[in-house]
Backbone as numpy.savetxt, mean C-alpha at the origin, in Angstrom:
# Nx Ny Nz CAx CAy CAz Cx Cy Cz
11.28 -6.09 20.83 11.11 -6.48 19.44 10.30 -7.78 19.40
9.38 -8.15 18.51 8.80 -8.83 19.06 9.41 -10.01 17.72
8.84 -11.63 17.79 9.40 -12.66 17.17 9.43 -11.95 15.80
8.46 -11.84 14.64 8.27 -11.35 13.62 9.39 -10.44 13.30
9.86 -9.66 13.87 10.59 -8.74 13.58 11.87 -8.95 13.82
12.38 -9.57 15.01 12.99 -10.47 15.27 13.77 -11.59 13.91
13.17 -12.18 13.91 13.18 -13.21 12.58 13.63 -12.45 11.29
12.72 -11.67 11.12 13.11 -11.06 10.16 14.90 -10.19 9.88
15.04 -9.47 11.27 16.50 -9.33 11.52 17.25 -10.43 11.09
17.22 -11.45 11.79 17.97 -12.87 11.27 18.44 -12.56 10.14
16.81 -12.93 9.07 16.89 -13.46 7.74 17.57 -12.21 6.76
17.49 -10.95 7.52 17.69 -9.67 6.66 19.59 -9.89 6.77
20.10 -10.06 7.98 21.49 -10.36 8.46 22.12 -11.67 6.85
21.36 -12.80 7.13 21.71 -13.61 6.13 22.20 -13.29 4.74
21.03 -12.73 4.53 21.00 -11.93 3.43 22.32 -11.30 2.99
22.72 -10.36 4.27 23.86 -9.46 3.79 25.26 -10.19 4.05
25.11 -11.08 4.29 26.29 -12.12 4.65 26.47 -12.98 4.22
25.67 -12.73 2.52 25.55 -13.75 1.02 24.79 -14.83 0.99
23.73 -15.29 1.74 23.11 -16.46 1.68 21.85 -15.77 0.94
21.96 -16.80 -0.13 20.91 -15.75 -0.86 19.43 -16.88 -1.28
19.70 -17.31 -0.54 18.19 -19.11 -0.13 17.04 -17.79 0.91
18.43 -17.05 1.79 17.56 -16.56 2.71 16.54 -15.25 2.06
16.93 -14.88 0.55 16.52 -13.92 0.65 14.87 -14.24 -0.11
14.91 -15.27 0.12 13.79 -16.62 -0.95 12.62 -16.39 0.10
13.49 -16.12 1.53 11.90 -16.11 2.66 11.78 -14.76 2.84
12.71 -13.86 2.70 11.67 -12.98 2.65 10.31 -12.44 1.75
10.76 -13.00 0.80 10.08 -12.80 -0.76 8.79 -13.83 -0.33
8.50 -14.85 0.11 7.74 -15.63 0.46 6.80 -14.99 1.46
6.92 -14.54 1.90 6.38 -13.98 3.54 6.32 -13.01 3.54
6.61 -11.76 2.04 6.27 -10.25 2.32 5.64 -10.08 1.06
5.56 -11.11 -0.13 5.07 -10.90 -1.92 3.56 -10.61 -1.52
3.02 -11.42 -0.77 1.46 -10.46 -0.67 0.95 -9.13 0.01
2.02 -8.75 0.74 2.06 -7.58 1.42 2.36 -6.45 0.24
3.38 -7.32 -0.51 3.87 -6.03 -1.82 2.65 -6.04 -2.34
2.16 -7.34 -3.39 1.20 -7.03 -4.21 -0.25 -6.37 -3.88
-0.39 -6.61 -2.40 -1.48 -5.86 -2.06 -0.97 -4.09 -2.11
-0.01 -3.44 -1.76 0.42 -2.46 -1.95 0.62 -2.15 -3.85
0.71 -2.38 -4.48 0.93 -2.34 -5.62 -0.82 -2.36 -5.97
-1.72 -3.25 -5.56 -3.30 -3.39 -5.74 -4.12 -1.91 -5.46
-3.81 -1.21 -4.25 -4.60 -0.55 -3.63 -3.89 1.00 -3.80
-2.41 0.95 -4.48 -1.93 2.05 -5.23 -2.79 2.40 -6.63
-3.27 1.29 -7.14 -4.28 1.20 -8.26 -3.29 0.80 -9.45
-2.06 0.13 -9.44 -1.91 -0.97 -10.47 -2.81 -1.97 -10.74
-3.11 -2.37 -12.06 -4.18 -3.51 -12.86 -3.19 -4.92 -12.62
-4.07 -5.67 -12.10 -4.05 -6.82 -12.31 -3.17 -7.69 -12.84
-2.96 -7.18 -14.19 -2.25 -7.67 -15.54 -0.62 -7.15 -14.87
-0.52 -6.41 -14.47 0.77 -5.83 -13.99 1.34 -6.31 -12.25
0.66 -6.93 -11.57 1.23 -7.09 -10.30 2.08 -7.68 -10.40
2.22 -8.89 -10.75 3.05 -9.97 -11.00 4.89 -9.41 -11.46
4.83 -8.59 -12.62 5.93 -7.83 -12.85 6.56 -7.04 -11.78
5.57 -6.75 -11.52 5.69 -4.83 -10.42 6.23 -5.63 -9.23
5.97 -6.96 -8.71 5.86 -7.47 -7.33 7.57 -7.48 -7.76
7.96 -8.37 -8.69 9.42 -8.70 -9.06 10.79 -7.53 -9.44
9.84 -6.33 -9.60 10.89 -5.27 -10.13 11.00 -5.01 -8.48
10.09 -4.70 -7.30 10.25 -4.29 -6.14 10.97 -4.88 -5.40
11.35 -6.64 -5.52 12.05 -7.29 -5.12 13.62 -7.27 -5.07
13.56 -6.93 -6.60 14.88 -6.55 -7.22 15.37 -5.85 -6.65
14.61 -4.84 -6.77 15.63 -3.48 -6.10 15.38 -3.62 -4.23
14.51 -4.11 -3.66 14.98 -4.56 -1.97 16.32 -4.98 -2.07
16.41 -5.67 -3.04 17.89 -6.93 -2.64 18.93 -5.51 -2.64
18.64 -5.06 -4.11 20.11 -4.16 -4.10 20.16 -3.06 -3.69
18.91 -2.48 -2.45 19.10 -1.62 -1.16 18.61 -1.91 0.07
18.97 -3.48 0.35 18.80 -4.43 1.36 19.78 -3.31 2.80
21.54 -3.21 1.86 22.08 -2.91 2.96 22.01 -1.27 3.37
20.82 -0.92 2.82 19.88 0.68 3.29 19.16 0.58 4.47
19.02 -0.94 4.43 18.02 -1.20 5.73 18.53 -0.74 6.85
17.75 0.09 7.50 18.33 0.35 9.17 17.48 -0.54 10.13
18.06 -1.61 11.08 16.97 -2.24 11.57 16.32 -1.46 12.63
16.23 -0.28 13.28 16.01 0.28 14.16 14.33 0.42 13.90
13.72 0.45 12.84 12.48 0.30 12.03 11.81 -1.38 11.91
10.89 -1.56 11.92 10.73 -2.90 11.36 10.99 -2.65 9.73
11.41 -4.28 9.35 11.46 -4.44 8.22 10.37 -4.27 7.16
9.33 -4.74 7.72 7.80 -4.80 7.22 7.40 -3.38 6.57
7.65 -2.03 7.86 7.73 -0.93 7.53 8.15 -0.70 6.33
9.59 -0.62 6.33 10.93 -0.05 5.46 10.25 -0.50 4.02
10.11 -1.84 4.22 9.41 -2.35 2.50 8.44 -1.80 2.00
7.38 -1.78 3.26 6.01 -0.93 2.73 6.62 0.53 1.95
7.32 1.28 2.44 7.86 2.76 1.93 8.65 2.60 0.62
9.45 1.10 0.84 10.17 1.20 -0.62 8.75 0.59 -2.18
8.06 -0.37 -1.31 7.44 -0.33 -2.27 6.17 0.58 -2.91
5.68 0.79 -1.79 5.19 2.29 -2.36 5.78 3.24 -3.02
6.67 3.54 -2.71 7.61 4.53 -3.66 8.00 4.04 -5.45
7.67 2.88 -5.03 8.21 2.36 -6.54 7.03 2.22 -7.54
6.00 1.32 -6.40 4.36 1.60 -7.00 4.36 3.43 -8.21
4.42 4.36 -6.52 3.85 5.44 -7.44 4.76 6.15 -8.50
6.34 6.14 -8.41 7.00 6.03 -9.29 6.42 5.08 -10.89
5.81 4.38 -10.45 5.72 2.97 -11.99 4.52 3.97 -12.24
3.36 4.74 -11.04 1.83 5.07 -11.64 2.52 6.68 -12.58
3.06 6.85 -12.11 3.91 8.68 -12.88 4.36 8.30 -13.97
4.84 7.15 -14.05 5.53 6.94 -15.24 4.51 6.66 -16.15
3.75 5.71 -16.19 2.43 5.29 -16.65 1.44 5.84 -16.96
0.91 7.01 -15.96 -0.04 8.28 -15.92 -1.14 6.95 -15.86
-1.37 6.25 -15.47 -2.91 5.18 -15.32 -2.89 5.87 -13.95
-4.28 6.13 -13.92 -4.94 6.42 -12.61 -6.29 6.30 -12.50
-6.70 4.88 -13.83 -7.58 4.10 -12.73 -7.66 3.18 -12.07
-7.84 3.26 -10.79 -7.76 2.09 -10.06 -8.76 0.61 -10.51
-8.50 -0.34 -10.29 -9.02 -1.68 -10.45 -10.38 -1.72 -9.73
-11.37 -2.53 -9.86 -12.41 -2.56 -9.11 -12.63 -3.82 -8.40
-12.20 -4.55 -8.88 -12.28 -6.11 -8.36 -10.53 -6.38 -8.04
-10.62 -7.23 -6.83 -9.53 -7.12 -6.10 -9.00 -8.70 -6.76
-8.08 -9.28 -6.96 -7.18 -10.15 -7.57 -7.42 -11.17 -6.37
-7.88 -12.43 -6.90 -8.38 -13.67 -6.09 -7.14 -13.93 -4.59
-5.69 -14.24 -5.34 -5.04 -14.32 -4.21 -5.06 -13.04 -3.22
-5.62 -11.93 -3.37 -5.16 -10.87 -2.23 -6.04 -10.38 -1.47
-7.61 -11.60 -1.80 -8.85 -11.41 -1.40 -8.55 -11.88 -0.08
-9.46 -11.07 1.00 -9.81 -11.45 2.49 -10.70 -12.57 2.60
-10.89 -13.56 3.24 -11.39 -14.42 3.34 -12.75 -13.95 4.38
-13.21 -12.76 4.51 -14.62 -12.51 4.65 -15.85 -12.93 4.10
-16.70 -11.60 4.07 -18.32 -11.91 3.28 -17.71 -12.10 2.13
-18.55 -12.50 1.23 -18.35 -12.30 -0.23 -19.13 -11.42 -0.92
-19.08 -11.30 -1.99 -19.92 -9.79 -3.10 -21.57 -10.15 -2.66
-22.11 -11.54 -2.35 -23.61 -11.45 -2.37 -23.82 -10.94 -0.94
-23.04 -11.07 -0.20 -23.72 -10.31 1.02 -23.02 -8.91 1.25
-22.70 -7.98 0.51 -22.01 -6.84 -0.02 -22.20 -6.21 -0.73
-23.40 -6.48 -1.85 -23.65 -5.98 -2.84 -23.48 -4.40 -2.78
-24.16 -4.12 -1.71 -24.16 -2.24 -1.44 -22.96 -1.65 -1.18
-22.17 -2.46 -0.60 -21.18 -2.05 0.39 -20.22 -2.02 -0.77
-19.73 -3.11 -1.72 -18.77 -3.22 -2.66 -19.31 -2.23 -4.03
-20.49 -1.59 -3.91 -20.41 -0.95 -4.57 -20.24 0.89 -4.21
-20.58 1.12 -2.89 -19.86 2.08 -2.42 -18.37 2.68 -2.33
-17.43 0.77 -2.18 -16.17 0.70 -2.24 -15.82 0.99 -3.33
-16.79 0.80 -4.16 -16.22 1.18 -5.29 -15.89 2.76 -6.61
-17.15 2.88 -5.88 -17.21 4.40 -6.38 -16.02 5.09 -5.21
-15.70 4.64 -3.75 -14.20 5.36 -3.24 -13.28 5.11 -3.70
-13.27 3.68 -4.39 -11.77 3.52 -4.84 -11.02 4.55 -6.22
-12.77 4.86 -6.72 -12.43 5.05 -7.85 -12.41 7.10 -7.72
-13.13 7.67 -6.28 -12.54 8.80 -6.28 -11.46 9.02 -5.94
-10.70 8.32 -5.16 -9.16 7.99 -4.39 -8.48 8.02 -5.73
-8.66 7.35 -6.84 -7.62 7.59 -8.16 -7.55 9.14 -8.31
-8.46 10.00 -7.97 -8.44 11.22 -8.62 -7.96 12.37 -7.72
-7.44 11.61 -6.47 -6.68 12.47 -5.31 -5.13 12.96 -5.40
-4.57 13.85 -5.33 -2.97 13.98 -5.35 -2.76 13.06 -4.58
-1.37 12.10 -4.95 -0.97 10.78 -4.58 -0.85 11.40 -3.30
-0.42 12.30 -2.76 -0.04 12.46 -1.44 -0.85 12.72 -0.12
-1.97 12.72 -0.32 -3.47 12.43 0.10 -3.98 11.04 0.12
-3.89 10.93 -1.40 -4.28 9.50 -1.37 -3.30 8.29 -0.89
-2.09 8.68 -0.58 -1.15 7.50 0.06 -1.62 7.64 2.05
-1.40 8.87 2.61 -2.29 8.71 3.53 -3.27 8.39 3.99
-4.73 8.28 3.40 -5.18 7.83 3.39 -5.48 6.43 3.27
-4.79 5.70 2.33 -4.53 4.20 2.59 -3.97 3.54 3.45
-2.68 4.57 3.67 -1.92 3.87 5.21 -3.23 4.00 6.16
-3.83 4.71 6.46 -4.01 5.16 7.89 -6.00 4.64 7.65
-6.55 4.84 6.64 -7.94 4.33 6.97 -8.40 2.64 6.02
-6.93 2.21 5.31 -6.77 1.05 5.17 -6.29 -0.04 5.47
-5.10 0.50 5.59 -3.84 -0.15 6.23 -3.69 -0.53 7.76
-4.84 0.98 8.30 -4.91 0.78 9.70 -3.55 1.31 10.93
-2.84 1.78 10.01 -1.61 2.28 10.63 -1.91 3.34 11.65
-1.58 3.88 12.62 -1.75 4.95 13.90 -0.78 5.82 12.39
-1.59 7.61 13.17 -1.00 8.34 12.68 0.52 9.00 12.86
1.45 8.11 14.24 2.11 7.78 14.48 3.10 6.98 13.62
2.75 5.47 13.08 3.40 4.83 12.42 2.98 5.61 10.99
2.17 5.80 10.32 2.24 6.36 8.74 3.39 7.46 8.65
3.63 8.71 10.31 4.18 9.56 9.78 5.59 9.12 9.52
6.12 7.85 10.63 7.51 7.07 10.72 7.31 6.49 9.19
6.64 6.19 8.17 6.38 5.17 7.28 6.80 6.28 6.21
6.22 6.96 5.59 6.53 8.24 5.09 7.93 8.75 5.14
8.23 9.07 6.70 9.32 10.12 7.03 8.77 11.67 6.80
7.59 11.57 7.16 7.01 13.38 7.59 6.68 13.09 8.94
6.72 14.76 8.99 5.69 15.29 10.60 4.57 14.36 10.92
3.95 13.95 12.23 2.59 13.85 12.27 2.26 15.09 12.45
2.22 15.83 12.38 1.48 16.93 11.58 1.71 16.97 10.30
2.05 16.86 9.55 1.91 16.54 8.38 0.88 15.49 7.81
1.02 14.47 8.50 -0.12 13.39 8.52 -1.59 13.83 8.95
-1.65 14.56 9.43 -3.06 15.16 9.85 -3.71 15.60 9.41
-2.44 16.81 8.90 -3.02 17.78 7.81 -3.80 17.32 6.50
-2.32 16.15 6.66 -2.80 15.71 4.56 -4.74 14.65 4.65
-4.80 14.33 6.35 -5.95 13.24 6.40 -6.81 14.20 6.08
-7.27 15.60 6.70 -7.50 16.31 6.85 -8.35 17.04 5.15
-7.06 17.21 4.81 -7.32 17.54 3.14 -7.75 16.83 2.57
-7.18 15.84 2.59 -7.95 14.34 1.58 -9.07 13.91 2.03
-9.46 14.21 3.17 -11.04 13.46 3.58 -11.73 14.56 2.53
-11.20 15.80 2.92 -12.32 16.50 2.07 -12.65 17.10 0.92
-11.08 16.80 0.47 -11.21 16.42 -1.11 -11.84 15.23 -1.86
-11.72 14.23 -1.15 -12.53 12.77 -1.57 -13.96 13.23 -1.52
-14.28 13.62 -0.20 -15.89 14.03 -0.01 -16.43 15.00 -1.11
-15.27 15.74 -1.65 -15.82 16.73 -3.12 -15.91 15.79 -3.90
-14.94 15.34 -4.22 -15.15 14.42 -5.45 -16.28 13.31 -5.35
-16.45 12.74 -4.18 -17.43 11.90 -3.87 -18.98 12.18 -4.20
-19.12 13.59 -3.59 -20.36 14.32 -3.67 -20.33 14.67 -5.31
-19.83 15.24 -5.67 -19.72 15.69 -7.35 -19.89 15.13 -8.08
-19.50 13.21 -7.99 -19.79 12.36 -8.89 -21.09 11.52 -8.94
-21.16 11.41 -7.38 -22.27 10.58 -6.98 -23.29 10.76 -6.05
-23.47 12.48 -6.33 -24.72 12.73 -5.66 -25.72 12.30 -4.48
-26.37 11.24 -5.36 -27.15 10.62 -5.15 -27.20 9.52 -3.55
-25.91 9.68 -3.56 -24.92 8.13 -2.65 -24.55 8.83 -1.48
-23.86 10.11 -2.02 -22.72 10.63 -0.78 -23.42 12.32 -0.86
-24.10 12.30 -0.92 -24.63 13.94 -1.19 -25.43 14.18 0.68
-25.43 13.50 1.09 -26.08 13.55 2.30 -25.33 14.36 3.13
């Protein structure tokens, strides 16, 4: 187990043993991990801030769901995704944002040396809204998130075959939608 996870055991232990200062660091040290998950599910802007606090809420009061045999980091990513696309069903918004929210920006290039590139990103982000969530959540774990198809299928709780399949489908459903909208760009 390595420190990170480690630590986090600690602070998750605290937690359930009423110290509730401790549950202040996790919220500190995982709120940009949520809100970026809440960002790239395609909640607006105007809404992270809420969405970050309703997800919090309910960690605390299925804290003792946690199995530590998982990292913690994991377990949250799944609860808050779940709650993300729960809030997008409820909502029916499925367009995603185009400009990413200052605090959850990477400290890379910026838009002038990107111009092409952020606008490619952008026409994907915006076919990814039009994917069955269950495509499009794979896909974010695994060609955003960077997760092995290994950890997305543990993240989930499906097959990796299941994970394959769905990369599988969704690459080439995106590539329809991609090609269909924007010709010109992705028609190659």
């Amino acid at each position: 187990m390595d420190d990170r996870a480690a630590q986090d055991q600690r602070v998750v232990q605290a937690v359930l043993a009423g110290d509730r200062n401790a549950f202040g660091e996790l919220v500190t040290r995982y709120q940009k991990l949520v809100a970026s998950v809440a960002w790239r599910y395609g909640v607006g802007q105007e809404e992270i801030e809420d969405l970050v606090s309703e997800i919090f809420f309910k960690v605390y009061r299925k804290l003792r769901q946690y199995r530590p045999d998982h990292p913690f980091s994991t377990w949250l990513y799944r609860l808050a995704a779940n709650h993300v696309l729960d809030h997008g069903r409820r909502s029916r918004r499925r367009e995603l944002p185009t400009e990413m929210p200052e605090q959850l920006r990477d400290s890379g290039p910026g838009p002038a040396e990107q111009v092409d590139d952020g606008e490619r990103l952008s026409l994907v982000r915006c076919g990814l809204s039009q994917l069955r969530p269950r495509y499009r959540e794979v896909l974010f774990l695994v060609y955003i998130e960077g997760l092995r198809v290994e950890e997305a299928a543990r993240t989930l709780g499906v097959p990796q075959g299941t994970i394959k399949s769905r990369l599988m489908r969704g690459r080439e459903a995106l590539r329809r939608v991609l090609v269909a909208r924007n010709p010109e760009i992705f028609g190659h």
